[in-house]
C-alpha positions in Angstrom: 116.8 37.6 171.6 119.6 38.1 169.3 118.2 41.0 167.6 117.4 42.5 171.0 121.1 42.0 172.0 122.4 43.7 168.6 120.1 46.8 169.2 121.0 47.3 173.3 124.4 49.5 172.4 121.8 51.9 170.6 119.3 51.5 173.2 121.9 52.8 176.1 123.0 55.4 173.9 120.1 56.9 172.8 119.3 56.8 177.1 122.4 58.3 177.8 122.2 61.1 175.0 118.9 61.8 176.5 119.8 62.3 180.4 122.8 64.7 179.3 119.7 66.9 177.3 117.1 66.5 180.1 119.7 67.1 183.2 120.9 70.3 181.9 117.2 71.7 181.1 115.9 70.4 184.3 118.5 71.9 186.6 118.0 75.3 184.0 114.1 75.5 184.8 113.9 74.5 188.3 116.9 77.0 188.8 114.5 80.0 187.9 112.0 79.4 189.9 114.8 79.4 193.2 117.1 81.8 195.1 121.1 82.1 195.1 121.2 79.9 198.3 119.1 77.1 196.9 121.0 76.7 193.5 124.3 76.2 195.6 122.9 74.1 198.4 120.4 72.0 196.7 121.4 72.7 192.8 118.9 69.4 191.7 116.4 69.4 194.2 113.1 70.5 192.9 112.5 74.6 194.2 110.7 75.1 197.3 107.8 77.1 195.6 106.7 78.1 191.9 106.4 81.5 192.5 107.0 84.1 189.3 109.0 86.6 192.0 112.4 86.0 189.9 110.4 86.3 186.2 108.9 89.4 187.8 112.1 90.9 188.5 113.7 90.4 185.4 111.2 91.7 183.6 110.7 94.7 185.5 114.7 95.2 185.9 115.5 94.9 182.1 112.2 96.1 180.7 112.1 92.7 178.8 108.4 93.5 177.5 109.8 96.4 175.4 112.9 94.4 174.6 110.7 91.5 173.0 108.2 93.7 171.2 111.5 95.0 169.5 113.1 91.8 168.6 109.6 90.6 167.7 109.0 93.4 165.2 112.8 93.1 163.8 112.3 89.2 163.6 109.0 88.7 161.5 109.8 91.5 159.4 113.0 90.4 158.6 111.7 86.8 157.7 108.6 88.4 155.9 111.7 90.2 153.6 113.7 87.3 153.4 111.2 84.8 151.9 109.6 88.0 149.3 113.4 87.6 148.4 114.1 84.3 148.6 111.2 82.8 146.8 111.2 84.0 143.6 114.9 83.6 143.5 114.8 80.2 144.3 112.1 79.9 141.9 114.4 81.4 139.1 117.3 79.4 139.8 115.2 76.1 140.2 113.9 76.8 136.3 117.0 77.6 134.8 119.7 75.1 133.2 121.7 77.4 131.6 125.7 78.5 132.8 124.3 81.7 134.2 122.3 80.3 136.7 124.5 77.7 137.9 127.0 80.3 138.2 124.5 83.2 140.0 123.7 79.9 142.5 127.6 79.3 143.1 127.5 83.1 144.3 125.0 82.9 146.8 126.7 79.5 147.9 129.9 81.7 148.4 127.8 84.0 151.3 128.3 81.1 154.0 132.3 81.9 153.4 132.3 85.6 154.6 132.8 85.7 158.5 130.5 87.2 161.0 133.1 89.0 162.4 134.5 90.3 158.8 131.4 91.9 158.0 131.1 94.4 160.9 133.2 97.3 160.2 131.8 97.6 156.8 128.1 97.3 157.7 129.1 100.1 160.3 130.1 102.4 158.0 127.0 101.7 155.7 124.4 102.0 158.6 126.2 105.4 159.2 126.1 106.4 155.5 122.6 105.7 154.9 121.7 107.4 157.7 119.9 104.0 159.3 122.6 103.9 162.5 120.6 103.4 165.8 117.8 102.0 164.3 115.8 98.6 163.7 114.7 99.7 160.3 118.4 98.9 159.0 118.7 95.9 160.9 115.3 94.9 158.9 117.4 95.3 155.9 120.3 94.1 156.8 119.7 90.8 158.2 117.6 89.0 155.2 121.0 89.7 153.5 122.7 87.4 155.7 120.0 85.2 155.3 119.5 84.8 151.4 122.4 82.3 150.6 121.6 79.3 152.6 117.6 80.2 152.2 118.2 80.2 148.3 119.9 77.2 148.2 117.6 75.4 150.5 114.5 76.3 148.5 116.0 75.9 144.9 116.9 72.0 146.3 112.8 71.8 147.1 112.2 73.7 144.0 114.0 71.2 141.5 111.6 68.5 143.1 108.2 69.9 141.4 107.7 67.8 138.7 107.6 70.1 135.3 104.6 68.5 134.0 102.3 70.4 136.5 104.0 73.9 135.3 103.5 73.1 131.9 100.0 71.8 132.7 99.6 75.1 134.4 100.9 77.5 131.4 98.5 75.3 129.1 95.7 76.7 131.5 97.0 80.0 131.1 98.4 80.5 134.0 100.8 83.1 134.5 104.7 83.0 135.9 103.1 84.3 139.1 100.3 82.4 139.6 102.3 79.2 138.7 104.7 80.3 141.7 102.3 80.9 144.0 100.0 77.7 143.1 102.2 74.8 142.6 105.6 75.8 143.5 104.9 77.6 147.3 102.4 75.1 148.3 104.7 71.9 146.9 107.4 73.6 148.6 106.0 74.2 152.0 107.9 72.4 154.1 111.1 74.0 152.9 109.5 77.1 153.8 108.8 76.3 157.0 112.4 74.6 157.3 113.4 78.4 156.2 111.5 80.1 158.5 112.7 78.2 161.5 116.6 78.5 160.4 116.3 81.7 160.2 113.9 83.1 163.2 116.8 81.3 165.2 118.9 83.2 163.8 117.3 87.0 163.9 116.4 86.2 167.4 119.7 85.3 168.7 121.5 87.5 167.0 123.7 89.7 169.2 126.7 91.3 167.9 125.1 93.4 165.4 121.9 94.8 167.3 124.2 96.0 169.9 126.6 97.5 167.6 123.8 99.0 165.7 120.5 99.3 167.5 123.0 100.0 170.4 121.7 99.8 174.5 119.1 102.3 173.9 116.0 100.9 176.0 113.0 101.9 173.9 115.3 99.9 170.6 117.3 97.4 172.0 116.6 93.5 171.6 115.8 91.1 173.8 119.7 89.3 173.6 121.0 93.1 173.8 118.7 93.5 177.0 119.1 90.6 178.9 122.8 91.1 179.9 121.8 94.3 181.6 120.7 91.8 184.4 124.0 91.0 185.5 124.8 94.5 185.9 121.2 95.6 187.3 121.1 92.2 190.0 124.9 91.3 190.4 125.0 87.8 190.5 121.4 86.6 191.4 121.3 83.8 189.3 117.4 82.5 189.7 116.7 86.4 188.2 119.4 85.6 185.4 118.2 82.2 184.9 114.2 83.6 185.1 115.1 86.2 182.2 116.7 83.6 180.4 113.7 81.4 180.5 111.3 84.2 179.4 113.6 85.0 176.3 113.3 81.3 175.0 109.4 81.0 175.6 108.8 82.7 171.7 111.6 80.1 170.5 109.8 77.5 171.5 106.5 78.2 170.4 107.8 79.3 167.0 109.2 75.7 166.9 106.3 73.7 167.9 104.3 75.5 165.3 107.5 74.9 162.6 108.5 71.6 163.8 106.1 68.6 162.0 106.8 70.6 158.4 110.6 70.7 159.0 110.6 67.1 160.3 108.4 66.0 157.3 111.3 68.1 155.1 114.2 66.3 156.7 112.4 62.7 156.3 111.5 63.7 152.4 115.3 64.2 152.2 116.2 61.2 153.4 113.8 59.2 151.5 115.3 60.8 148.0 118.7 60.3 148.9 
């Protein structure tokens, strides 16, 4: 009884902390499925029907198919040139003891200083330069760069836990540099991958500021976060449609984390257990 007493305060907590998540998402999802007047008169009651009229809308009214293909095609290539990038730099670094690379891994740690904000004007002027402005392919380029710092130094922290007996093992073998990398250190290293890959898909799919400033509103080029605000000004304020596009735009996210989530997890409990 007295442990059951100690752990109660955590108990309500962890209740409380899970109504404030499951409140908001409820009222988010049965809003979509509902019209202006039932989201102000009966803003918790479950909607009337299920029908798909309000994804239907939004989808039609923003041309969100085109809109996801594009952010789809911007997102895995970007991650697909991030991890060729990241990998064997993390690899590098994660092998090295010297000054130099403790120094080269103190400038990637200094990319999470440099604002979002800061960054524009310059990568403006260089999408106009290099001729890329209006296009995805520069985005492509542009946003593994953003990306490299924090996926370095997360992978060189998994890196540094392969034991160097099974590389020297390896090079006994004959095994190359490569073929050590791709046998012992990607598949050891997996679920820092995976914690990777989901950081940053988050990130390339939300991203906003810079796909509008450089893919600009262009239908047959514009993301999905770049589309969906045309909403407000194609519907006014018909929230369900809003709320409907909203939904449709998060359905990748979620899948993408489903898949990710049981590696990360396993990374985050791995983590723990070393610390």
């Amino acid at each position: 009884m007295k442990l059951g007493k100690r752990w109660l305060p955590a108990h309500v907590l962890v209740w409380t902390y899970a109504v404030l998540l499951v409140v908001p998402l409820y009222y988010f999802l049965a809003s979509a499925f509902k019209s202006n007047d039932e989201i102000f008169d009966r803003p918790f009651a479950p909607p009337a029907s299920l029908g798909l009229g309000n994804f239907r809308t939004a989808f039609d009214s923003a041309d969100l198919g085109l809109a996801v293909v594009n952010s789809g095609l911007v997102t895995v290539f970007s991650l697909a040139l991030t991890l060729l990038l990241a990998i064997p730099a993390a690899f590098a670094l994660a092998r090295s003891t010297g000054r130099v690379a403790g120094v080269i891994e103190k400038v990637f740690s200094l990319g999470f200083l440099i604002p979002t904000f800061a960054a524009l004007f310059p990568t403006f002027l260089l999408a106009a330069a290099t001729g890329l402005f209006h296009t995805r392919t520069f985005m492509v380029l542009f946003l593994p760069a953003t990306a490299l710092p924090l996926s370095v130094v997360i992978l060189v922290q998994f890196m540094r836990t392969v034991p160097a007996e099974m590389e020297e093992a390896a090079r006994l073998d004959g095994a190359s540099t490569f073929a050590v990398l791709r046998h012992i250190y990607a598949p050891m290293c997996l679920p820092g991958i995976a914690t990777v890959l989901l950081l940053n898909f988050l990130t390339f799919w939300n991203e906003y500021l810079y796909s509008l400033v450089i893919i600009g509103p262009d239908p047959a080029q514009r993301t999905v976060q770049v589309a969906l605000p045309t909403l407000k000004s194609i519907t006014g304020t018909d929230y369900g449609v809003l709320t409907a596009g909203t939904v449709l735009t998060l359905v990748p996210v979620w899948v993408v984390y489903t898949v990710l989530q049981k590696r990360m997890q396993r990374a985050l409990v791995s983590g723990a257990v070393k610390m």
